[in-house]
C-alpha positions as CSV (number, residue, x, y, z in Angstrom):
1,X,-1.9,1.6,-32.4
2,X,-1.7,0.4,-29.1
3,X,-3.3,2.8,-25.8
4,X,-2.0,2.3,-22.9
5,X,-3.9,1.8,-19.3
6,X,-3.1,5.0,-18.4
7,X,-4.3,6.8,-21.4
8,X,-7.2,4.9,-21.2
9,X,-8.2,6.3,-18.1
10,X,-7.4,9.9,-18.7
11,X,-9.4,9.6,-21.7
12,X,-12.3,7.9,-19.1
13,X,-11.4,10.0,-16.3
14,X,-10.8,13.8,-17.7
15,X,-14.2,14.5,-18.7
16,X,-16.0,13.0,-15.3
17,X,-13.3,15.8,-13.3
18,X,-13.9,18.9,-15.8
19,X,-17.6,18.4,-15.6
20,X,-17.0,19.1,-11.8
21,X,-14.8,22.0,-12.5
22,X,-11.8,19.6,-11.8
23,X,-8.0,19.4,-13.2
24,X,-7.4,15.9,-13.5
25,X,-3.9,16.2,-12.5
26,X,-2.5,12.2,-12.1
27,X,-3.1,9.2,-12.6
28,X,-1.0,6.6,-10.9
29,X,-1.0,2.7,-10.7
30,X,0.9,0.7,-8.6
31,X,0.4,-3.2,-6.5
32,X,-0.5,-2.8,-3.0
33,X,-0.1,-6.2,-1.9
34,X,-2.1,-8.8,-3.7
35,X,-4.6,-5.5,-5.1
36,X,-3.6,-2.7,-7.7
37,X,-3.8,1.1,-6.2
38,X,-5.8,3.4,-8.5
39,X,-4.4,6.6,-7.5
40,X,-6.3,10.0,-8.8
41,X,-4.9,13.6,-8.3
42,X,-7.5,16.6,-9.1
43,X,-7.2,19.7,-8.5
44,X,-8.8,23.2,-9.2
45,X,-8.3,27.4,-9.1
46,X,-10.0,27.3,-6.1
47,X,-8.6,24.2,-4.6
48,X,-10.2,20.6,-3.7
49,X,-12.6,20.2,-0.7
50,X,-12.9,16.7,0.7
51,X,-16.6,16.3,-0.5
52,X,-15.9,16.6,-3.6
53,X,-12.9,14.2,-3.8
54,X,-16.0,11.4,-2.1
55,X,-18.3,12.8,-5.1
56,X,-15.6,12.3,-7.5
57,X,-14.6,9.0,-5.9
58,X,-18.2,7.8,-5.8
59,X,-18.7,8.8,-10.0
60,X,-14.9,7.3,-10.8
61,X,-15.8,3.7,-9.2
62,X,-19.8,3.5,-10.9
63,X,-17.6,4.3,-14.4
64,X,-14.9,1.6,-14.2
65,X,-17.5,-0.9,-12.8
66,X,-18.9,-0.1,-16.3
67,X,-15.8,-0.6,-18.2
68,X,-13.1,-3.3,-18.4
69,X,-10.3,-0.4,-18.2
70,X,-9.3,-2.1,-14.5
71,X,-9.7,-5.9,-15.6
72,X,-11.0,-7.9,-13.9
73,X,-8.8,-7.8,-10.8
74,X,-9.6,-6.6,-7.4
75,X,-8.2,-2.1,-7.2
76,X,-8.5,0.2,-4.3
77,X,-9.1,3.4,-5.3
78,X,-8.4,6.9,-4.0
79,X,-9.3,10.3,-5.2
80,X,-7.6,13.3,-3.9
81,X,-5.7,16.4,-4.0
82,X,-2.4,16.9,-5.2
83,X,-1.5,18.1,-1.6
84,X,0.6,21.6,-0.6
85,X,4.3,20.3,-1.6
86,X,3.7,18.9,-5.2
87,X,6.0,19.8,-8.1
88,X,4.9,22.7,-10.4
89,X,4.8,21.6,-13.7
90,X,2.2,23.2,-15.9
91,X,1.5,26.7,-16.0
92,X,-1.4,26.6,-14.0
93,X,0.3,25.3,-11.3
94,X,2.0,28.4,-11.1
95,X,-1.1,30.3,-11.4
96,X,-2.9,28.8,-8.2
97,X,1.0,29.3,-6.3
98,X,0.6,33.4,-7.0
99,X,1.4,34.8,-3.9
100,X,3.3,31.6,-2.1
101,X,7.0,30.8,-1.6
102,X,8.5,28.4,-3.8
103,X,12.0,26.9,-4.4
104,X,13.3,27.1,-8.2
105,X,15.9,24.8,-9.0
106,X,16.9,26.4,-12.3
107,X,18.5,24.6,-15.1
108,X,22.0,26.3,-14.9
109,X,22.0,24.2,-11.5
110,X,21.2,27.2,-8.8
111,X,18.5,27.2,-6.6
112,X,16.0,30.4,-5.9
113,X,13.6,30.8,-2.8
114,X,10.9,33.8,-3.9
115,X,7.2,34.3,-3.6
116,X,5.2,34.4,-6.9
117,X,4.0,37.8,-7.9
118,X,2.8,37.6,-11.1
119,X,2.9,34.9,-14.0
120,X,2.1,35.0,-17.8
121,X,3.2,32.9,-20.4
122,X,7.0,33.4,-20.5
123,X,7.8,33.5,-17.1
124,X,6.7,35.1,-13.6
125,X,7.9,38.2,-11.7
126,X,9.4,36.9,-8.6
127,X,10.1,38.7,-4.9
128,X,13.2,37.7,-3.7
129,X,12.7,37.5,0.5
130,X,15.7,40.4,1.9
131,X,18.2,38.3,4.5
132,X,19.4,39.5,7.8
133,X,17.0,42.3,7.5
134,X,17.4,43.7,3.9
135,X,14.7,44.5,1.3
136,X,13.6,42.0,-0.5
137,X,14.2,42.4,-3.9
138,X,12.5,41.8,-7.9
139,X,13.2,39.0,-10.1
140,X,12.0,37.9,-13.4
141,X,12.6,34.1,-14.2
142,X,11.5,32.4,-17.5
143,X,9.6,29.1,-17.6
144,X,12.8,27.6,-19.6
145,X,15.0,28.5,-17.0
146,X,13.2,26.3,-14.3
147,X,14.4,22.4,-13.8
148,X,11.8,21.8,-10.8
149,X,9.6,24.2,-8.8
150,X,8.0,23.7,-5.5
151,X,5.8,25.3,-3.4
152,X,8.2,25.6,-0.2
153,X,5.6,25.3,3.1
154,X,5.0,28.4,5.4
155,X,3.9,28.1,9.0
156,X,4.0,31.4,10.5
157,X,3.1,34.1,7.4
158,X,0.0,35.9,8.3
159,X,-3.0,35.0,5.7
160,X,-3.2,38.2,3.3
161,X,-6.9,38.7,4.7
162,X,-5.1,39.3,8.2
163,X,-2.6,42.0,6.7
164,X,-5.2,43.9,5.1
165,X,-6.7,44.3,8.6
């Protein structure tokens, strides 16, 4: 049986990230001119801070230097975060976007704007934002109903620190 380069370098990759409390998220490939682009995506509960993507970065190119998972042809790699308008796809995903807005394209072909509330492992309770100055209003929406999911980008809510205060 036959592994791919890809699954060779999960299989490299994933424990070097969860020993750093990571998620290794991606893993993407592609030509950059006459280099290859080594593309990493990590994440964490608590997000990714830009030292430790050069940590990470630093670990990553020592262990394919020691392998022959790259060839021998020239890479360029990158290590970062998945960045604030990634898909949601696993259920941690829409763990960490507790409390955000995100847009729902549901499989029946509608679409949903709501903040997360709450999620467990059929679904999440979702706030509906009121229009035209109505309430907003509850929804419940099962994993199996979602197509694609979002995180939709907010410039002027107020962090939940300054509502508190």
């Amino acid at each position: 049986m036959s592994t791919t380069q890809s699954d060779r370098l999960r299989a490299l990759l994933e424990p070097l990230a969860a020993a750093k409390g990571l998620d290794l998220e991606d893993i993407e490939t592609s030509k950059a001119g006459k280099r290859r682009m080594l593309r990493i995506i990590v994440d964490s509960d608590d997000g990714v801070e830009l030292d430790a993507c050069a940590e990470l970065s630093r670990e990553v190119s020592d262990l394919l230097d020691e392998t022959d998972v790259m060839g021998d042809d020239e890479y360029v790699l990158e290590v970062s975060s998945p960045g604030a308008d990634r898909p949601l796809t696993e259920h941690r995903h829409y763990i960490r976007a507790i409390g955000r807005l995100v847009k729902f394209q549901t499989s029946d072909g509608g679409e949903v704007i709501a903040r997360i509330l709450d999620v467990d492992d059929e679904g999440m309770d979702l706030e509906v934002p009121g229009v035209k100055g109505r309430k907003a209003t509850a929804r419940r929406i099962v994993f199996t109903d979602i197509a694609k999911a979002r995180v939709e980008i907010e410039f002027n809510r107020k962090d939940k620190k300054e509502e508190e205060a």
